[in-house]
DOZARO-407989 format. One record per atom (N, C-alpha, C): residue number from 1; y, z negated, x; residue in three letters. Coordinates in pm, 1 decimal. Each point is the difference from the previous one (the first is absolute). Example, Ala and Ser with C-alpha at 12.3 -4.5 7.8 and 13.67 -1.06 7.14 Angstrom:
% DOZARO-407989
<atom><balo>1</balo><yy>-569.0</yy><zz>-780.0</zz><xx>1319.0</xx><lolo>Ala</lolo></atom>
<atom><balo>1</balo><yy>119.0</yy><zz>0.0</zz><xx>-89.0</xx><lolo>Ala</lolo></atom>
<atom><balo>1</balo><yy>120.0</yy><zz>0.0</zz><xx>90.0</xx><lolo>Ala</lolo></atom>
<atom><balo>2</balo><yy>105.0</yy><zz>72.0</zz><xx>-35.0</xx><lolo>Ser</lolo></atom>
<atom><balo>2</balo><yy>119.0</yy><zz>-6.0</zz><xx>82.0</xx><lolo>Ser</lolo></atom>
<atom><balo>2</balo><yy>109.0</yy><zz>-73.0</zz><xx>-77.0</xx><lolo>Ser</lolo></atom>
This chain:
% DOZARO-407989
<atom><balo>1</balo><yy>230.6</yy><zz>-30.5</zz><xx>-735.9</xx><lolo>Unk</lolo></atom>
<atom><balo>1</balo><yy>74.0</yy><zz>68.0</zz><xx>99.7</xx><lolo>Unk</lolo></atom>
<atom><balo>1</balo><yy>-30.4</yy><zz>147.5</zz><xx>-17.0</xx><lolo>Unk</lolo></atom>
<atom><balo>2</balo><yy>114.6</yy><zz>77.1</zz><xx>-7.6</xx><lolo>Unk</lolo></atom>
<atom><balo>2</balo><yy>-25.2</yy><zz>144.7</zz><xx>-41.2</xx><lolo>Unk</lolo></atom>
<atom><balo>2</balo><yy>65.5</yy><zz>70.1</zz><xx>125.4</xx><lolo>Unk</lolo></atom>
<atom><balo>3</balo><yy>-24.8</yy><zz>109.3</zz><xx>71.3</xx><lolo>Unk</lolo></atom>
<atom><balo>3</balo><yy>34.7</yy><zz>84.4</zz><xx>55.1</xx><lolo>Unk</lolo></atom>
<atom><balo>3</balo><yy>-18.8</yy><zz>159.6</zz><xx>-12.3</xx><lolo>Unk</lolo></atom>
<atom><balo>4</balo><yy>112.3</yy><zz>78.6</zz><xx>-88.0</xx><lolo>Unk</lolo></atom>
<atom><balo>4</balo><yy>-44.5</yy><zz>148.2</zz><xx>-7.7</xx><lolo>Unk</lolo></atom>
<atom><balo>4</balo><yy>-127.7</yy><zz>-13.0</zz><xx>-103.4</xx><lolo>Unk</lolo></atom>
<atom><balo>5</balo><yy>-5.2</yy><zz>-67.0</zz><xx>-89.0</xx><lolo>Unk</lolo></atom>
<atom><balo>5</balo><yy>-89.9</yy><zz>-2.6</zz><xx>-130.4</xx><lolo>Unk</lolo></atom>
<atom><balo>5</balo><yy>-159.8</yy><zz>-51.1</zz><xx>113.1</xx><lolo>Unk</lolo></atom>
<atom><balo>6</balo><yy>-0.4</yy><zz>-66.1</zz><xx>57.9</xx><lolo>Unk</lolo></atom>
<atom><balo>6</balo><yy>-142.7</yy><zz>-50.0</zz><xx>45.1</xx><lolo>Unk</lolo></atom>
<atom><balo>6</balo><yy>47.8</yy><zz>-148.2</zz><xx>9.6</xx><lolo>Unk</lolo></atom>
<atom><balo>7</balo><yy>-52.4</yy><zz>-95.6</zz><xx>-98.9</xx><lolo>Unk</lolo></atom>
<atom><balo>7</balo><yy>-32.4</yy><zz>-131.8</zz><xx>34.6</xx><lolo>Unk</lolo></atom>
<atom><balo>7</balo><yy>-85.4</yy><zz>-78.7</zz><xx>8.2</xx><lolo>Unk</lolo></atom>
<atom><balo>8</balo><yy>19.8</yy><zz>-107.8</zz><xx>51.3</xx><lolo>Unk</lolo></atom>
<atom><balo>8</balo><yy>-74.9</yy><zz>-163.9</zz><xx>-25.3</xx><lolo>Unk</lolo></atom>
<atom><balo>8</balo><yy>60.0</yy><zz>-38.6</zz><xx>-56.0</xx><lolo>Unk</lolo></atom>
<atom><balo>9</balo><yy>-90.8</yy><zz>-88.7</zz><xx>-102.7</xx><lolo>Unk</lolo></atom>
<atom><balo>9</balo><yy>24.4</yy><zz>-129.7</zz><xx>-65.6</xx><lolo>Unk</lolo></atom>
<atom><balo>9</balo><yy>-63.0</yy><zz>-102.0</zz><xx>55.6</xx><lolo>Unk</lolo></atom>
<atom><balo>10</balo><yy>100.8</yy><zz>-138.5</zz><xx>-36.9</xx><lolo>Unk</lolo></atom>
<atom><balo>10</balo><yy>-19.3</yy><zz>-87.7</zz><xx>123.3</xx><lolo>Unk</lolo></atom>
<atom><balo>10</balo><yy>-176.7</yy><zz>-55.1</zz><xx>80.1</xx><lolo>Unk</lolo></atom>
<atom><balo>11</balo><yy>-37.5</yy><zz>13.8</zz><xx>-118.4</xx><lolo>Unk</lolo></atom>
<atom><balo>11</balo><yy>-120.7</yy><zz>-15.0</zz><xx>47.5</xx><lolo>Unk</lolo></atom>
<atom><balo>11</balo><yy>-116.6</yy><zz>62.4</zz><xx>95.5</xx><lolo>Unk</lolo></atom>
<atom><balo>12</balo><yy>49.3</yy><zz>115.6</zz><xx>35.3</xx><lolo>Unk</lolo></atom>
<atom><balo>12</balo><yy>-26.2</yy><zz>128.6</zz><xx>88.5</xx><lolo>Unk</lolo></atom>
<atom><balo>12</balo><yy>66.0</yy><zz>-57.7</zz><xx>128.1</xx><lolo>Unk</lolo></atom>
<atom><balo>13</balo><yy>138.4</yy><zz>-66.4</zz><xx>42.0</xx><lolo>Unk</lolo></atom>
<atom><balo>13</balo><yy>31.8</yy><zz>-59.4</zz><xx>104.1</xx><lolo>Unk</lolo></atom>
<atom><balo>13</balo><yy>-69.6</yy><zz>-69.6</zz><xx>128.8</xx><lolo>Unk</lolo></atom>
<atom><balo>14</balo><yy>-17.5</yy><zz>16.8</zz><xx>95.5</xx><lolo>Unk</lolo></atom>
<atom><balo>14</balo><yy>-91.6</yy><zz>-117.9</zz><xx>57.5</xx><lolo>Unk</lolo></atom>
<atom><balo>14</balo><yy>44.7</yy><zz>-69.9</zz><xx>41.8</xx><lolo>Unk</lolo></atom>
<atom><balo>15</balo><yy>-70.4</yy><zz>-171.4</zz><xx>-64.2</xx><lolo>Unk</lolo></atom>
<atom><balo>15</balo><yy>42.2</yy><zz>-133.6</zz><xx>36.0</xx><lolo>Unk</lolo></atom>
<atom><balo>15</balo><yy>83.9</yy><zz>-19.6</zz><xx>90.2</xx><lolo>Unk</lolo></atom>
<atom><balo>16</balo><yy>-33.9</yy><zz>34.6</zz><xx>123.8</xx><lolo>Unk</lolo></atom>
<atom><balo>16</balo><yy>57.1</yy><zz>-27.5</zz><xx>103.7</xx><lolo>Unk</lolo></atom>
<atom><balo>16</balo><yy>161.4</yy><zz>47.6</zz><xx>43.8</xx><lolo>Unk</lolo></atom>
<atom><balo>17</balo><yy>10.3</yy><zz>72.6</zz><xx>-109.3</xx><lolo>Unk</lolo></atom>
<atom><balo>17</balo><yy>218.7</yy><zz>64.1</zz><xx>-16.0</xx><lolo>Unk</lolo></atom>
<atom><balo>17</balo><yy>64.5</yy><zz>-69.1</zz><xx>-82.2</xx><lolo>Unk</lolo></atom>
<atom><balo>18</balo><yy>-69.7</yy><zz>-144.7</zz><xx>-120.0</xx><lolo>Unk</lolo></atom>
<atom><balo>18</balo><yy>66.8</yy><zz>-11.4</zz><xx>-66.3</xx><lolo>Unk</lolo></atom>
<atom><balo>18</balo><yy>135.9</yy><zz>-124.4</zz><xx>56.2</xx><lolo>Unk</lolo></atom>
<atom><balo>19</balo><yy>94.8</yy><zz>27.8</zz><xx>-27.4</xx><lolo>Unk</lolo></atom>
<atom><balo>19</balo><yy>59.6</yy><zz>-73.8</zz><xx>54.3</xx><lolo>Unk</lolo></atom>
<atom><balo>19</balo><yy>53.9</yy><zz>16.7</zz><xx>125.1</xx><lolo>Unk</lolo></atom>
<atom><balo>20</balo><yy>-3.3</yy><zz>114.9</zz><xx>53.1</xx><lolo>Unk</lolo></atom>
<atom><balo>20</balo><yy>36.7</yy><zz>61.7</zz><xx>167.5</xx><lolo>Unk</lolo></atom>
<atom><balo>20</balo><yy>53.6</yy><zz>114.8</zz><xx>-48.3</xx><lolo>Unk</lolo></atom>
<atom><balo>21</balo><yy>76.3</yy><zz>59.0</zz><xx>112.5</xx><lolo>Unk</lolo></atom>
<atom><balo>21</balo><yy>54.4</yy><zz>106.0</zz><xx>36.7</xx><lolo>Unk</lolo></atom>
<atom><balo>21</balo><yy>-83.1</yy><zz>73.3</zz><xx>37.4</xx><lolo>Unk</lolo></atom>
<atom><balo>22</balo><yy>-19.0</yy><zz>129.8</zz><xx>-72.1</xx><lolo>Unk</lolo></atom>
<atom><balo>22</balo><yy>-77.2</yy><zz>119.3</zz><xx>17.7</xx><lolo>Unk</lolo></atom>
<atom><balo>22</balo><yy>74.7</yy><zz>115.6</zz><xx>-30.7</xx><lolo>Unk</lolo></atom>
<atom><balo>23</balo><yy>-66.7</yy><zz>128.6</zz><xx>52.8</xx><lolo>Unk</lolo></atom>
<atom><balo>23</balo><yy>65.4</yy><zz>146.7</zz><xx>-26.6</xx><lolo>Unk</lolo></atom>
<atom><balo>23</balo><yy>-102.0</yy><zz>60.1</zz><xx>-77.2</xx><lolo>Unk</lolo></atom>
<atom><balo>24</balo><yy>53.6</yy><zz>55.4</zz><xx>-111.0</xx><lolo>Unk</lolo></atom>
<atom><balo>24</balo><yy>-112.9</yy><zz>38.5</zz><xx>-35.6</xx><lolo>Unk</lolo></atom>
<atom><balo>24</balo><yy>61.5</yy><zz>187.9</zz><xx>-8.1</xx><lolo>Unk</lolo></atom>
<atom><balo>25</balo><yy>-133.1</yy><zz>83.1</zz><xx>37.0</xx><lolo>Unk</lolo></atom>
<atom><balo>25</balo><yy>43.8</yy><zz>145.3</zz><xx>-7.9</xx><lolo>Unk</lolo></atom>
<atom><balo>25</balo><yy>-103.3</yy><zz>92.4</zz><xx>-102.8</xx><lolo>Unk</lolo></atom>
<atom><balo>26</balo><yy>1.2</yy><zz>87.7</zz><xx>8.0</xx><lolo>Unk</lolo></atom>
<atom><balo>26</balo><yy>-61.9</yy><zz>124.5</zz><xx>-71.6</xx><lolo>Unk</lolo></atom>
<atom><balo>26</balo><yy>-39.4</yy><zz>98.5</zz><xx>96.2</xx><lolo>Unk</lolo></atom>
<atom><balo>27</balo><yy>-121.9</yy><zz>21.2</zz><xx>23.7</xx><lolo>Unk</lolo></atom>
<atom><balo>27</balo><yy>-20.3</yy><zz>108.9</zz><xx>136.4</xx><lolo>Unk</lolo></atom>
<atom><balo>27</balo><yy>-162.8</yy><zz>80.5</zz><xx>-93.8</xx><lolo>Unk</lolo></atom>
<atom><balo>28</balo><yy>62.8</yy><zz>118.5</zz><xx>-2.0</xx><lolo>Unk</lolo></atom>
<atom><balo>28</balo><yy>-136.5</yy><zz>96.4</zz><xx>-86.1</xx><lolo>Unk</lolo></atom>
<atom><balo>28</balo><yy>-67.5</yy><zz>-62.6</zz><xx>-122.0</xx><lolo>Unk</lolo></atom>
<atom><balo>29</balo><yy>111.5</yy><zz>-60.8</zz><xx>-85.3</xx><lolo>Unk</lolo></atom>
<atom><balo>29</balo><yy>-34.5</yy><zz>-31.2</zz><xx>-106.5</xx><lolo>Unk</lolo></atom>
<atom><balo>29</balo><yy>-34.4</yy><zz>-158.5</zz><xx>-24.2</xx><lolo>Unk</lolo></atom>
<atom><balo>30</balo><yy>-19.6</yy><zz>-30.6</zz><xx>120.6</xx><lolo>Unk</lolo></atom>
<atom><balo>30</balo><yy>-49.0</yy><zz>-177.9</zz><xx>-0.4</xx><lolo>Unk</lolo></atom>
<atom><balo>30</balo><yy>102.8</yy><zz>-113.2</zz><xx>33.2</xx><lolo>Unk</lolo></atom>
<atom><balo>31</balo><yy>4.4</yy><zz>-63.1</zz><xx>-72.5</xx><lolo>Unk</lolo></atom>
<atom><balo>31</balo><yy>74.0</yy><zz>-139.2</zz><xx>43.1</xx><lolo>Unk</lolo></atom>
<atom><balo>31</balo><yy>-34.3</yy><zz>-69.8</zz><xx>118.1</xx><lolo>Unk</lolo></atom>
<atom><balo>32</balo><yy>19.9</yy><zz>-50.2</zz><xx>51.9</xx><lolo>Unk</lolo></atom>
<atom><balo>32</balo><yy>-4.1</yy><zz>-49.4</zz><xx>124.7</xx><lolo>Unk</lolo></atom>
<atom><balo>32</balo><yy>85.3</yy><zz>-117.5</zz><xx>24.3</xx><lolo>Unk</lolo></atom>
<atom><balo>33</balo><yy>-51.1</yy><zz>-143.4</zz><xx>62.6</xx><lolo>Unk</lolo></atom>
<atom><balo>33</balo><yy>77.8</yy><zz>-91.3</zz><xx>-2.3</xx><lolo>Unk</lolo></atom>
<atom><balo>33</balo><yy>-32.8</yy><zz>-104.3</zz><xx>157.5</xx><lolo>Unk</lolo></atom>
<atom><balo>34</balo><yy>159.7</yy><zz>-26.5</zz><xx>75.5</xx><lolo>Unk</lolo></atom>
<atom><balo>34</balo><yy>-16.1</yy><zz>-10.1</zz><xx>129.4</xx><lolo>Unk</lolo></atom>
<atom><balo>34</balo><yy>82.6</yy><zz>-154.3</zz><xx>36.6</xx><lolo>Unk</lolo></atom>
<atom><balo>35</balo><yy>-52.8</yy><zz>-76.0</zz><xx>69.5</xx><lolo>Unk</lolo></atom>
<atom><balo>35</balo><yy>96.6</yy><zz>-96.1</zz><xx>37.1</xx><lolo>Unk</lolo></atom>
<atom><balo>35</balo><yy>132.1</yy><zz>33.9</zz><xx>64.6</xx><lolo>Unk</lolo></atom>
<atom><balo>36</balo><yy>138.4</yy><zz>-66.1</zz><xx>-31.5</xx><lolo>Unk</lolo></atom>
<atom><balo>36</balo><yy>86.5</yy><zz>-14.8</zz><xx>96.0</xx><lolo>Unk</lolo></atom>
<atom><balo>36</balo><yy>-45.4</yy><zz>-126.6</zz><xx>75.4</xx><lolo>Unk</lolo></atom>
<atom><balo>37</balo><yy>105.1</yy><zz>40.5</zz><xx>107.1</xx><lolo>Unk</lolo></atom>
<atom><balo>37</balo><yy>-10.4</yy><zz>-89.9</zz><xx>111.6</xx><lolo>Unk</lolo></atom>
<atom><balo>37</balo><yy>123.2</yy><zz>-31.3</zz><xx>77.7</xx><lolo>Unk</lolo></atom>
């Protein structure tokens, strides 16, 4: 997952998104990853 040249590869993901709906953003350089609901 790339955003603005900063990614994860899947393994960087945490367990707990795989398979769910998440947002994922870019805030001061960091990835960041959030449940929907």
């Amino acid at each position: 997952m790339s955003i603005a040249g900063v990614y994860w590869l899947s393994d960087k993901i945490p367990a707990e998104f795989y398979g769910k709906a998440a947002r994922l953003q870019l805030a001061e350089n960091a990835l960041t990853v959030q449940p929907l609901n």
